[in-house]
C-alpha positions in Angstrom: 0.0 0.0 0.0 2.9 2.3 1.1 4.4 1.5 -2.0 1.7 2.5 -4.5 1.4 5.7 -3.0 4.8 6.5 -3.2 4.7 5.3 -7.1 1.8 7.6 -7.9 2.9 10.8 -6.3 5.7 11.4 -8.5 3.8 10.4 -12.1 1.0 13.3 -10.7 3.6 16.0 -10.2 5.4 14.5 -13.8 2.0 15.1 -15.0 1.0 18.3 -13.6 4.6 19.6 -14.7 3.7 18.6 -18.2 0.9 20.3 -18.7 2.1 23.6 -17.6 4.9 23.5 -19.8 2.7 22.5 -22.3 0.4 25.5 -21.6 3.6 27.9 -21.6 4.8 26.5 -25.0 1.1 26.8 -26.4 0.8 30.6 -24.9 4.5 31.7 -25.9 3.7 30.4 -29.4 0.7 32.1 -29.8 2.3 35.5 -28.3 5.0 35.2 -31.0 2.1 35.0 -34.0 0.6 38.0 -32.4 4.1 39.5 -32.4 4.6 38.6 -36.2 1.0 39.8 -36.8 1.6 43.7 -35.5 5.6 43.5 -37.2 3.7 42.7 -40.2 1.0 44.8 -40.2 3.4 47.8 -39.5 5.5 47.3 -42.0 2.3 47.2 -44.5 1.6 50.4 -42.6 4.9 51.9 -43.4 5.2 50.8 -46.9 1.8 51.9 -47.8 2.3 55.7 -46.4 5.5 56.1 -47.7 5.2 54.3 -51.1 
């Protein structure tokens, strides 16, 4: 009994570990599209009142 406990405490924390990071890869990822979005749409921006 002592033992399974043990066993299963670590694999939740593995788990819980994983899905935060994969959340933060998800969310950074999506930051960096927003981030190319607004670069591109500025430079659009520029091109079109100076050209």
């Amino acid at each position: 009994m002592l033992q399974k406990t043990l066993s299963t405490k670590p694999l939740s924390k593995m788990r819980e570990r994983a899905f935060e990071g994969a959340f933060l890869g998800i969310a950074l990822i999506a930051m960096a599209g927003w981030a190319y979005f607004i670069v591109l749409l500025s430079v659009k921006f520029f091109f079109w009142l100076f050209g």
